[in-house]
N, C-alpha and C positions, 0 to 999 in steps of 0.2 A: 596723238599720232607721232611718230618719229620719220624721220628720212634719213637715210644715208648715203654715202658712194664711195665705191672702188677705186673709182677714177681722179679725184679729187675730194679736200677734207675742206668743211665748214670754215667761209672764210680765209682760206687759201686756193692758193693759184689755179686757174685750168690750162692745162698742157694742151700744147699745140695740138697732139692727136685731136681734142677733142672742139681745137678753134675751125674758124672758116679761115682767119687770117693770119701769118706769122711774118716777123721782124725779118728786113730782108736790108742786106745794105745797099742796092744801089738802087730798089726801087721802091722803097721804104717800107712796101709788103708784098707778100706768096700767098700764095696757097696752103692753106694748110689740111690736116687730116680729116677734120669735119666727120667726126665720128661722134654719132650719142652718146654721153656718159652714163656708167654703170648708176640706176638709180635702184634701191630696194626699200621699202617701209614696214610699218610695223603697229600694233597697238591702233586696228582699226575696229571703227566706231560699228556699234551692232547695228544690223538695219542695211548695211553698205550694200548698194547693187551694183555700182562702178565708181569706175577713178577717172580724174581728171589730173593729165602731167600739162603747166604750163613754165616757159623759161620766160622770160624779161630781161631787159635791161634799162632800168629805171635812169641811168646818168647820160643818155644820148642828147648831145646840143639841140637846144628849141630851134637856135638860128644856122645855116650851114657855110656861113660868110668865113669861115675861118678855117674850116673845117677840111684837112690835108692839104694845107698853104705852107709851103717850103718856108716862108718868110716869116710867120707867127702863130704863134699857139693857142687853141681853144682855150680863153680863159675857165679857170677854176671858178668865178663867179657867176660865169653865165646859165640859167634857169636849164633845168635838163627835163625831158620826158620820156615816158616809156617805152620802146621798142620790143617786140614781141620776136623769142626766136623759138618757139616750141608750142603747138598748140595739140595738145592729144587727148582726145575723150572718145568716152562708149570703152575704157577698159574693162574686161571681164572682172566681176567681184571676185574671185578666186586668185589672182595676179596681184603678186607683191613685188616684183622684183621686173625690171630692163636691164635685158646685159648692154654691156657699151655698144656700139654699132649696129644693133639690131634695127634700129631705123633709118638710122644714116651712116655713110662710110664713105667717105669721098663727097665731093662738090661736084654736083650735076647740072652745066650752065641752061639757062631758063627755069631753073627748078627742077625737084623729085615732081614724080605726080599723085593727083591724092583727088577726095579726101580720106576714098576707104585705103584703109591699110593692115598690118597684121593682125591675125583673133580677132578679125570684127570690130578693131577700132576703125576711127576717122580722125584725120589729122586737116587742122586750118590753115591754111596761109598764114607764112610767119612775114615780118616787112622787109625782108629785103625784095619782097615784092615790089612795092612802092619805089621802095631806093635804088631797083635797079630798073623801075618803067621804061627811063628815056636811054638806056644803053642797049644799042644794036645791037649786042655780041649777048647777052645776059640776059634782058627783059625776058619776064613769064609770068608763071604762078608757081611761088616756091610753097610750096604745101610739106609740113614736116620741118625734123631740123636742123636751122642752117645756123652755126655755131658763133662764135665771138670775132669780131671783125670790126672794133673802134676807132677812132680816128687816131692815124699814130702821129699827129701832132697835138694832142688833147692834155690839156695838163693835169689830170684826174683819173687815174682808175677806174676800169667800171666794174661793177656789180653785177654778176648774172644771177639771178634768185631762181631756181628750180621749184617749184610747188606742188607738191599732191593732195589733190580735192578727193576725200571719198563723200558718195552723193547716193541720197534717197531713191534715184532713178537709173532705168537700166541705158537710157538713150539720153542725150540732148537734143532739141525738136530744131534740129538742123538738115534745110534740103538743099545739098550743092555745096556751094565754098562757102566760109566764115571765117571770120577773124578772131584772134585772141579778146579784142573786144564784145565781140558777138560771144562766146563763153563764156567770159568772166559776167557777163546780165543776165545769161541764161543759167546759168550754176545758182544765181545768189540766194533764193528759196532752198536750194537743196542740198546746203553745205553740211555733212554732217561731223567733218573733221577738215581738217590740213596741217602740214606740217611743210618746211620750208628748210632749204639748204642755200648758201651762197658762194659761188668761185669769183676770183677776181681775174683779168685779163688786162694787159694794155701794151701798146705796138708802139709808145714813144721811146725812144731810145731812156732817155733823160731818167725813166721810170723806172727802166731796167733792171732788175736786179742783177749783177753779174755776178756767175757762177765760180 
């Protein structure tokens, strides 16, 4: 299988349109566009009854001790794990393409709602579930997705990996809400292809590239 995008190329940048969060000088981040990026694929496996789109961000601090501290920077050595910001399955086997914004456009505080969504997908709870639990103005259930938003004092990059599962089955035996972890256990029998793209993001100044 292949993947591409409109939006962004293999291993370069994702533009703000398509982050949760963008560089801000006096409050070190905004809001940003929070739009899905255009994904399309290609050279799928016979047999396919649907797709599975998930995003990650494999580099997110194990520890949060550091983590948007005016005084010091999330070390580059510290252990990172994965944070989920896309969970989308039950796509129709006929669909090879997501234009950009068709699932998200803008940042909706407590969450989009889910998990059914357009053509008879379902979309999971991505974690800014979790991360935004104990904040009054924000806690919900973010279902769908909710774009790049790393810590901009992190001294590392991060990686957002895009992936498309095409799969043996028309459903995932999912009732109610689930997680990107709940997907990736129930796909693993069913994988019949994937293919992966990655954009990079990050909100430290220090990292900046200037234009």
């Amino acid at each position: 299988m292949k993947l591409t995008s409109n939006s962004f190329t293999d291993q370069g940048g994702i533009p703000e349109r398509n982050a949760f969060g963008k560089p801000d000088g006096q409050n070190h981040v905004a809001l940003a566009g929070n739009a899905n990026p255009h994904l399309a694929w290609s050279d799928v496996p016979e047999g396919t009854k649907s797709f599975a789109v998930i995003c990650h961000d494999p580099d997110v601090p194990s520890k949060p001790d550091d983590v948007n501290q005016a005084d010091r920077e999330v070390p580059a050595s510290l252990p990172r794990v994965d944070f989920y910001h896309w969970v989308l399955v039950d796509i129709p086997p006929a669909t090879t393409e997501i234009a950009e914004g068709a699932y998200s456009d803008g940042i909706t505080p407590r969450g989009k709602a889910g998990p059914l969504s357009l053509d008879g997908t379902r979309q999971g709870i991505n974690d800014f579930t979790s991360w935004f639990a104990a904040d009054r103005d924000m806690n919900g259930d973010y279902f769908g997705y909710d774009g790049p938003c790393p810590p901009w004092n992190d001294a590392i990059p991060h990686r957002y990996i895009f992936t498309v599962y095409a799969l043996d089955v028309a459903e995932l035996p999912f009732e109610g809400k689930f997680t990107g972890n709940d997907a990736i256990k129930a796909m693993q029998d069913h994988i019949l292809g994937q293919a992966s793209i990655a954009g990079i993001y990050t909100l430290n100044p220090r990292l900046i590239v200037k234009k």
